[in-house]
N, C-alpha and C positions, 0 to 999 in steps of 0.2 A: 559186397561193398558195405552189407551192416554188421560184419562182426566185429563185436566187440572190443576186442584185443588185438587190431591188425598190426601185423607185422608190416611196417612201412616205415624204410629206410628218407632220409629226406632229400632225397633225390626224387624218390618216388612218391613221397608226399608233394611235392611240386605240382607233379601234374591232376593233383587233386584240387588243386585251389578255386576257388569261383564265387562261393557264397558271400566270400568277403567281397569280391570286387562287387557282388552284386546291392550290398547295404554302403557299399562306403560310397558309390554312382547313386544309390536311389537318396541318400544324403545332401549329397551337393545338386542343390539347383543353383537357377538364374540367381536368387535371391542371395545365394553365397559367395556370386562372382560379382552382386554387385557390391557387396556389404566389404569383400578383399579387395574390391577395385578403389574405392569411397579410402577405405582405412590407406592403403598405398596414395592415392591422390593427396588426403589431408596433411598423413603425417611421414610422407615418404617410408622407410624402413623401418621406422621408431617402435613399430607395432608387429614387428615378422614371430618375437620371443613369443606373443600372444595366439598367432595362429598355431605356432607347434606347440605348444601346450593344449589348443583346442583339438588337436591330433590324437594326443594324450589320452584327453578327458574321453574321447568316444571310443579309444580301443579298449578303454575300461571297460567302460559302457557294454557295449557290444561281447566284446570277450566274454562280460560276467551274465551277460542272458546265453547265449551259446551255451557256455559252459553247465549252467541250470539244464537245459534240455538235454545235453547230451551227456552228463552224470548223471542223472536221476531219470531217463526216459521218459521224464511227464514235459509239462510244458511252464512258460513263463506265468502263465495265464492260471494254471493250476494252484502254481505258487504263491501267486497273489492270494487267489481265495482261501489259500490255508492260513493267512492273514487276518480272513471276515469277509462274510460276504458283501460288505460294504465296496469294497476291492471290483469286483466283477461291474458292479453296477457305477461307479467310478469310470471304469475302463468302459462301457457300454453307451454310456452319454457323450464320454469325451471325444469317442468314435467316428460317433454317428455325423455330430455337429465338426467336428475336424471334416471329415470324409466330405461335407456338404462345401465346404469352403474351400479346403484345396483343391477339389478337385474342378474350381474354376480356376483356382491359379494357377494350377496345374497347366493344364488347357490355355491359358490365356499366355504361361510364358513360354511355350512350348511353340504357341501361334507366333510369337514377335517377329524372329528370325528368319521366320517362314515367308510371312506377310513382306520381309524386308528385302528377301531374295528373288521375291514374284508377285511384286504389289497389283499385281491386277489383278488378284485375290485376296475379296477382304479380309481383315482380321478376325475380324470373329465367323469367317466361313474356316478358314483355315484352325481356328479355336476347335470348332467342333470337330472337324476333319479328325483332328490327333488323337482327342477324346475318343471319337466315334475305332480309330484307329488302332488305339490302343486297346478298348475293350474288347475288336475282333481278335484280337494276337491272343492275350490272356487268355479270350474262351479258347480259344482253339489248340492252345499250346500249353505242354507242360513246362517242369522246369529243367529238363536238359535244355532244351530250344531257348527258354528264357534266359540262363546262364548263355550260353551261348552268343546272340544278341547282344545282350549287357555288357560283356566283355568287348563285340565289338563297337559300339558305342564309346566303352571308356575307351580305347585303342583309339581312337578317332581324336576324343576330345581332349586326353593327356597328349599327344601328338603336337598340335595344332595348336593347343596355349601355351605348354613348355615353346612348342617353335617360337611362339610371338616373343616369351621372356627373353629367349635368346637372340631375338630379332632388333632387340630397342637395347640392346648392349649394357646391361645391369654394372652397375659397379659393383668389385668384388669387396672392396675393403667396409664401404657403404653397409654392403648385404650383411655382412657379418658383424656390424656394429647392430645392425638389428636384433642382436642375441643379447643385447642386454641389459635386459629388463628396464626397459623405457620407459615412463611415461608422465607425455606430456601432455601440458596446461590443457586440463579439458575434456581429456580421451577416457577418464575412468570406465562410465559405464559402456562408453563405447568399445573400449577392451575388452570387457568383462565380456558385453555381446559379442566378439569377435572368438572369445574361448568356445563361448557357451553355443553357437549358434553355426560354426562352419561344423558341418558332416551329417546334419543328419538329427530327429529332436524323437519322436515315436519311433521311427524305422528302424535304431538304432533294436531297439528290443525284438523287432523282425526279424533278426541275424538268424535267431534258433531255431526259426520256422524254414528258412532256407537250410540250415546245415542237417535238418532233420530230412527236408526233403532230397536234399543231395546224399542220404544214408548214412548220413554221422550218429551214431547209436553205443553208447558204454564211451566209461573213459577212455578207453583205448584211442578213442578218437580225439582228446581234448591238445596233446600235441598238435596234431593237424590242421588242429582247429585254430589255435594261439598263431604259428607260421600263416594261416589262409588268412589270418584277423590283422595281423603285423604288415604283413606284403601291399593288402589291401589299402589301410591307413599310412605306410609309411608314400605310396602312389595317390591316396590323397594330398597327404604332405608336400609333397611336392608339385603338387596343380595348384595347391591354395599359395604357395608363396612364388609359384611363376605368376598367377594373377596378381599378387602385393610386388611384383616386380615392374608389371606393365603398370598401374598403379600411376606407382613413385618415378620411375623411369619415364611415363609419353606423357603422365597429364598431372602431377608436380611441381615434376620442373616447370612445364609449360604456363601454372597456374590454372589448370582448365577443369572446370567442376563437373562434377556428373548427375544426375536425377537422381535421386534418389530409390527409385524404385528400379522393377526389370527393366521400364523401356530407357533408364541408363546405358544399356550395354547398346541401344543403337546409336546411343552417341560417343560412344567408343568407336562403333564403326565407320562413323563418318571421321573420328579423327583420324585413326588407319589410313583410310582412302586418301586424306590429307596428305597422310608424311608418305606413307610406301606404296599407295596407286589402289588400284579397285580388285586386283587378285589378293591380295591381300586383306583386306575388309570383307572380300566374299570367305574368304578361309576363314575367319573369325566367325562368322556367322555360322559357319556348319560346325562350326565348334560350339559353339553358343547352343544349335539345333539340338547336338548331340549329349548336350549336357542336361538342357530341361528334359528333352524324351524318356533320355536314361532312369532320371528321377522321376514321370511319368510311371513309366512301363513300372517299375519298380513298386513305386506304388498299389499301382492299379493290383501286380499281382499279389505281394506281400499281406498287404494288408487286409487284405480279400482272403489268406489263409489268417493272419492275425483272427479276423473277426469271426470266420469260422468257427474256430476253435473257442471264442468266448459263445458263440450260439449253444452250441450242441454242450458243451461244459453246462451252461444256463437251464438246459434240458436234458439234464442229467445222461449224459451218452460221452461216448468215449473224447477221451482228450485228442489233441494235435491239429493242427493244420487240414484241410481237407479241402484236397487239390479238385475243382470240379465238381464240386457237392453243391446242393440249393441254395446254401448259407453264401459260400461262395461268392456264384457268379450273381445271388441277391446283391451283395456288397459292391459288385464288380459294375451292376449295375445302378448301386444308389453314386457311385463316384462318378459316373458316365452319366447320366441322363437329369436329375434334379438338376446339378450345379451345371446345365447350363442356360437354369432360368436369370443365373447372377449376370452371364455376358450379356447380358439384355437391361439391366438396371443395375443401380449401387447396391452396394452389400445391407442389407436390414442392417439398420444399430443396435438393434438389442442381441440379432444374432453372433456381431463382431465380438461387443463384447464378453458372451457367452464364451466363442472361441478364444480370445485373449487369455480368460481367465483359466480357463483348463488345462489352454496349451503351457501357462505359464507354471501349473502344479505339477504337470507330468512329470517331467527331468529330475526334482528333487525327490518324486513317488519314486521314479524308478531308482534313481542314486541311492534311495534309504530302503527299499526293498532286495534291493541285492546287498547290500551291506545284511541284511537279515538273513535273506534264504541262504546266501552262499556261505554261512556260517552254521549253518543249522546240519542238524543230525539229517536232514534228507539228502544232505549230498556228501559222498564216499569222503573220507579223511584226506588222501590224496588230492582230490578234485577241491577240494574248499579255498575262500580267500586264503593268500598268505598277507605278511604284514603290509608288503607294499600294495597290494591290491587294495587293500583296508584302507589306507592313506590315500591312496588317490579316490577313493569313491566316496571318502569322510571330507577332502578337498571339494570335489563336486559336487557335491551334497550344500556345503557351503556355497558355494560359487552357484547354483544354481536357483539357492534361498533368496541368494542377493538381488537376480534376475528377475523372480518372481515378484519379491515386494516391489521392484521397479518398474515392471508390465502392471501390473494392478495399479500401482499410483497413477499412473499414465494413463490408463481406460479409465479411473475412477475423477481425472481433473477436467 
């Protein structure tokens, strides 16, 4: 499974697929169904052009770290530091302090759905529950078993919201007016965060640590790999505008607002139970379940090889991923056990802001780092950007400049 130059017809690359489904599920959380619920509610379909373009932006994305790992056999991480070591230590803060925050949100949306299907378990028992839950899976498991899982999660959760889109009767002429290129009074940056913000913001650059672990090695693999990244995203595609379809279709029309945060999506649930009964709001909810978990587990394991591989890099030892190594299930445990001092208090402000601000530099790091590596003599001539690859990541790049100066004014007012 790591040679190089597989002969793999694509028929029989089909049944390789998985890595993708595994970053484009650990991408979307609660947070993306509430942000495509919000945009469908305000502006009915006005804003649909904006989530497939943010389709777009992360198959870039993604594609172009894969692609780094699996032409040059080193890793994303490597590549950075051949930048400056500036790079490493960058990636190594941004980590740590990310890793300490999600991984209460993590935990906290993961608990809503849960708390909402079995409220005689509180929230935050059930918070730790997942946490605690997740980190036994990880340790215990590698990533066949993870792939595996992940898959049936998204099977679960694209199931059950497409049903819902098809449930609330979309109009078709409607649907298709939302291709072009809308926007109204007001929605700028709200758009922009709707490109930048559905699929996924770090995890994205996690693609190459899973396709590595799944034995993608030489370019032989990078077909394989573009079809497992395409299939992947074009099944988020289509979850993010059945959510912009329940949206605009149940709470639009009806004029009915949402929260703006995760515990929005239990008041989706109560409008469900409203118009089509309580099997139906309970369906919603194991979707909802299935989608924060997804992005959970995802998590918890990816980023646990991401950070690995910046350890032992940091102490000069070999690159990659290292499935089960100290650094590891260290990582596996700073996202489990710290962050669940925050379900117990509000978030420190100084720590917020900390996170705001480096979550807000990553995306355009990453967008102008792969604009560099994958032009560079370390990846084979074949494998390197082409022109369109170039224009969408010089697109992105923009677009996620623009974000950044917008999150910083906004922490700094």
């Amino acid at each position: 499974m790591s040679d190089d130059r597989p002969e793999i017809g694509t028929r029989r690359a089909w049944r390789h697929i998985g890595p993708g489904i595994v970053v484009a599920a650990t991408g979307v959380g609660a947070g993306d169904l509430v942000a495509t619920l919000i945009a469908g509610s305000r502006y009915g379909y006005a804003l649909l052009w904006a989530a497939v373009i943010g389709c777009v932006v992360k198959i870039a994305l993604s594609e172009g770290s894969a692609r780094y790992h699996i032409a040059t056999g080193s890793t994303i991480l490597a590549g950075w530091r051949s930048l400056g070591r500036w790079t490493g230590w960058y990636f190594g803060i941004y980590v740590i302090v990310w890793g300490f925050i999600y991984g209460a949100t993590a935990m906290s949306a993961s608990a809503l759905p849960l708390a909402a299907l079995f409220p005689a378990i509180p929230l935050k028992a059930w918070a730790i529950a997942c946490g605690l839950g997740g980190f036994a899976f990880v340790w215990f498991n590698r990533y066949e078993t993870f792939e595996l899982v992940m898959k049936l999660l998204v099977g679960l959760m694209f199931v059950i919201m497409v049903g819902l889109a098809i449930l609330v009767a979309p109009s078709l002429p409607d649907l298709a007016g939302g291709l072009a290129f809308q926007l109204p009074e007001g929605s700028l940056f709200y758009t922009l965060g709707l490109i930048g913000g559905v699929g996924g913001t770090v995890t994205t650059a996690a693609y190459g640590y899973w396709t590595q672990a799944k034995g993608w090695r030489g370019p032989g693999w990078v077909p394989v790999m573009r079809l497992d990244n395409a299939v992947a995203y074009c099944v988020t595609g289509i979850f993010v505008i059945a959510m912009l379809i329940v949206g605009a279709q149940l709470l639009n029309a009806a004029g009915i607002a949402l929260a703006d945060s995760d515990k929005g999506l239990l008041g989706l649930s109560d409008v469900l139970e409203a118009r089509f009964g309580r099997a139906i709001a309970v369906l919603f909810l194991v979707g909802f379940a299935a989608t924060s978990l997804s992005s959970l587990l995802g998590v918890w394991q990816g980023m646990s090889l991401f950070f690995s591989d910046w350890w032992y890099q940091l102490r000069g030892r070999e690159e990659g991923g290292h499935e089960g190594s100290a650094a590891y299930r260290c990582y596996l445990a700073w996202l489990t056990f710290p962050p669940m001092l925050l379900l117990f208090a509000d978030r420190p402000f100084l720590l917020v802001i900390a996170y705001g601000a480096f979550g807000a530099l990553f995306m355009p790091f990453l967008a102008v780092t792969l604009l560099i590596l994958n032009n560079s003599s370390h990846v084979p001539r074949q494998a390197r950007n082409g022109p369109l690859g170039n224009a969408v990541l010089v697109a992105a790049t923009l677009l996620f400049a623009v974000l950044a100066i917008q999150q910083v004014v906004a922490l700094s007012g």
